[in-house]
Structure formats: C-alpha cells, structure tokens
C-alpha positions as CSV (number, residue, x, y, z in Angstrom):
1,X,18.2,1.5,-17.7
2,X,19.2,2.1,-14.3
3,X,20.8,-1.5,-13.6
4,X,17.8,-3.6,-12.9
5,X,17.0,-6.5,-15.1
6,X,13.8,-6.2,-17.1
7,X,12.5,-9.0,-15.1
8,X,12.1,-7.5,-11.2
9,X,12.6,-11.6,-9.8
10,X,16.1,-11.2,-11.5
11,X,17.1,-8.6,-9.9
12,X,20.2,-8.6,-7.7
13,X,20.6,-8.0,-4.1
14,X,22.5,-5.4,-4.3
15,X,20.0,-3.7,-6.0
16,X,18.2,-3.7,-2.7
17,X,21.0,-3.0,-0.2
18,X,23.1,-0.8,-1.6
19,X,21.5,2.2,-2.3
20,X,19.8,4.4,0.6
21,X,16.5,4.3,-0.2
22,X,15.3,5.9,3.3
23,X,16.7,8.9,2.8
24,X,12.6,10.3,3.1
25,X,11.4,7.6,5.5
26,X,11.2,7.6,9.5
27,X,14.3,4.9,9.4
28,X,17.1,4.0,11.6
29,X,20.2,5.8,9.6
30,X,23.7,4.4,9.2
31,X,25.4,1.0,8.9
32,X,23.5,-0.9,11.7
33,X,22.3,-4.8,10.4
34,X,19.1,-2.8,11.4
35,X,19.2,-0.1,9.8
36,X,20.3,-2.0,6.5
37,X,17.7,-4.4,6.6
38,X,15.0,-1.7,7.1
39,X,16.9,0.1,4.1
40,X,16.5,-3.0,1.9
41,X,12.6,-3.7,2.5
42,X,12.0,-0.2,1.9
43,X,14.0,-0.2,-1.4
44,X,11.9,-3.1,-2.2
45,X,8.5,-1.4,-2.0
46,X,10.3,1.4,-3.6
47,X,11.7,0.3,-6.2
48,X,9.1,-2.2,-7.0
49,X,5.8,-1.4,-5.9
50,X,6.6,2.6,-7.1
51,X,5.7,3.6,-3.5
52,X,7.7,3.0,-0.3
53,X,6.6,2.9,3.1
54,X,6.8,6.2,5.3
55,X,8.5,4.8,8.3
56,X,10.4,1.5,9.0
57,X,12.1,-0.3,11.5
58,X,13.6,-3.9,11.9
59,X,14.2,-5.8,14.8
60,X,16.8,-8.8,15.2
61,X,16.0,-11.2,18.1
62,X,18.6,-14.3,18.3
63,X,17.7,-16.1,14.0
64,X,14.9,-13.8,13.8
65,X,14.3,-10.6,11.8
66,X,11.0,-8.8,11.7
67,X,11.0,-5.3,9.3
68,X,7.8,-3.3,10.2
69,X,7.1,-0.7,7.3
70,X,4.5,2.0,8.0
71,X,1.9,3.6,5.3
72,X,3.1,3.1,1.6
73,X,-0.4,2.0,0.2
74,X,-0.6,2.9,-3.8
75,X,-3.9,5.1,-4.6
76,X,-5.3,1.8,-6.3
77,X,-4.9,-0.1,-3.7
78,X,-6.5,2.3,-1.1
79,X,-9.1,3.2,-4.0
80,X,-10.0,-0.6,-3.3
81,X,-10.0,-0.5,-0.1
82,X,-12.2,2.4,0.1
83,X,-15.0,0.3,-1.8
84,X,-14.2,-2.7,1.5
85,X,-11.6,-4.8,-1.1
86,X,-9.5,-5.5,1.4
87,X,-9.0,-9.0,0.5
88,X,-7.9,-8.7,-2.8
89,X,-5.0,-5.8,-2.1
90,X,-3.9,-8.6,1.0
91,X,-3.9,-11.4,-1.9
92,X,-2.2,-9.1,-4.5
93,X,0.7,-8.4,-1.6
94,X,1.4,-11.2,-0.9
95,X,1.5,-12.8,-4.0
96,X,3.9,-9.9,-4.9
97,X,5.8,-10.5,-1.6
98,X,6.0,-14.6,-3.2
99,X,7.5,-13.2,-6.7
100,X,9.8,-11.1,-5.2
101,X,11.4,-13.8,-2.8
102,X,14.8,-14.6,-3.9
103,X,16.0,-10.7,-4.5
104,X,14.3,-10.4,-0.8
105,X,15.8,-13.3,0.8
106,X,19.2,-12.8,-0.7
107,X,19.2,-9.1,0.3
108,X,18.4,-10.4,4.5
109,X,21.4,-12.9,3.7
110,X,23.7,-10.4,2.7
111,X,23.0,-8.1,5.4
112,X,22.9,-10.7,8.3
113,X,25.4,-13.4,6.6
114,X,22.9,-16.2,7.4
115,X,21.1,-18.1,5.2
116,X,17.0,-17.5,5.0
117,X,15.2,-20.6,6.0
118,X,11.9,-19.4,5.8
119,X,9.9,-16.2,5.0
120,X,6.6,-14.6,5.7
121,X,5.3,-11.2,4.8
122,X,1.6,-9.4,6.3
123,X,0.0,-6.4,5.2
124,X,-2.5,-5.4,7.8
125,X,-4.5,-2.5,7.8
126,X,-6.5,0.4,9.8
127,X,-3.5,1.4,10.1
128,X,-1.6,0.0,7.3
129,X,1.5,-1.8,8.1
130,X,3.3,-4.5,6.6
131,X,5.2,-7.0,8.4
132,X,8.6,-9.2,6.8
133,X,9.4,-11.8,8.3
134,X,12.8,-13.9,8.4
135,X,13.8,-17.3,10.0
136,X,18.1,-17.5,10.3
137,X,19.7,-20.7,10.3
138,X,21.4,-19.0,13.0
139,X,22.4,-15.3,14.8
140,X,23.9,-12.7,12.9
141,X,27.3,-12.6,14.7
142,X,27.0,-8.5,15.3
143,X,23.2,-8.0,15.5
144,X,22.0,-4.7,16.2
C-alpha cells in the first residue's frame, strides 16, 4: 500500500502536497504557493486518474487560484473523443473533479491557509486543458 486509503475521497491532503509529483511536467519548481498548488493538482490527476498533465501552472490573484494543466488525456478518453464523445469524457471529469473535492479543496487550504469557499473545475479541448478553480475566503498572506 503506499499510504492512500482504499477509498481515493479519503484520502489526505498531504497525499497531494507533499510529494513532487512534477518532477516530469513543464511546472514552476520549488516552494512558491504557486508552484505547490500546481504540484498538488498535478498529483491529483496523477495519482488518481493514472495520468498527469504534461505542463501546469497556477496563478493567485487577491482570493483567487486558477491551476491550468496542459495534455494528460487517458487513451480511453481520447479513444472517445476520436469517435466525437466529447461530452461524455467532460461529464466523466467533472463528475470525478466532484468526488474528489474534499482531498482537493483541503490540499488548496493547506497550501494557501484559507479556507475554500467554492470550487470549479473545466476540461476543454482542441487543445486539451483543464482548468481548477478556487474562491479564498481571503488572500493568502505571501501569494506568489
């Protein structure tokens, strides 16, 4: 087992922040709120999906984050989009993006020391990218 509950909802934040999962991704390095939040969305896909993104980059603008991940389709889902379903791999997203809320949320609140008011994620494609989105209750005191 490598410290994740069976359960991927139950898993901890930690989970998400702690390890650098961009070591092979286009990412801001180091120890920036940026660079940790990009580091967390891209362990998500990672992690759970089983394929991250191939560049990402967050943005902190007064209580709002935005983490733009680049590529990271799974061959099913661009074997459905090849025959025009791209509907159903949007709906599948984001219904994953709704399971996986809390280990997400709590990861952003971690990193930023704000609470999460309210979330969004987008997968848009030709070319594929997929946009998280968080609402602060306030500015991270050392955005950056």
């Amino acid at each position: 087992m490598d410290g994740f509950p069976e359960h991927p909802t139950q898993a901890p934040s930690e989970a998400l922040t702690e390890p650098d999962w961009t070591t092979d991704v286009d990412a801001e390095q180091g120890s920036s709120m940026t660079a940790q939040v990009a580091n967390a969305m891209v362990g998500l896909k990672k992690k759970f999906y089983g394929r991250g993104p191939e560049a990402a980059k967050a943005f902190i603008n007064d209580n709002y984050v935005f983490c733009v991940l680049d590529g990271g389709l799974t061959q099913n889902e661009k074997t459905l989009l090849d025959a025009g379903e791209h509907r159903l791999v949007r709906k599948f997203r984001l219904r994953f993006q709704e399971v996986m809320k809390d280990p997400t949320t709590e990861a952003v609140e971690r990193i930023t020391g704000r609470k999460v008011l309210t979330y969004h994620s987008q997968i848009l494609f030709e070319p594929t990218v997929a946009i998280e989105i968080f609402v602060l209750d306030g500015e991270p005191s050392s955005a950056s």
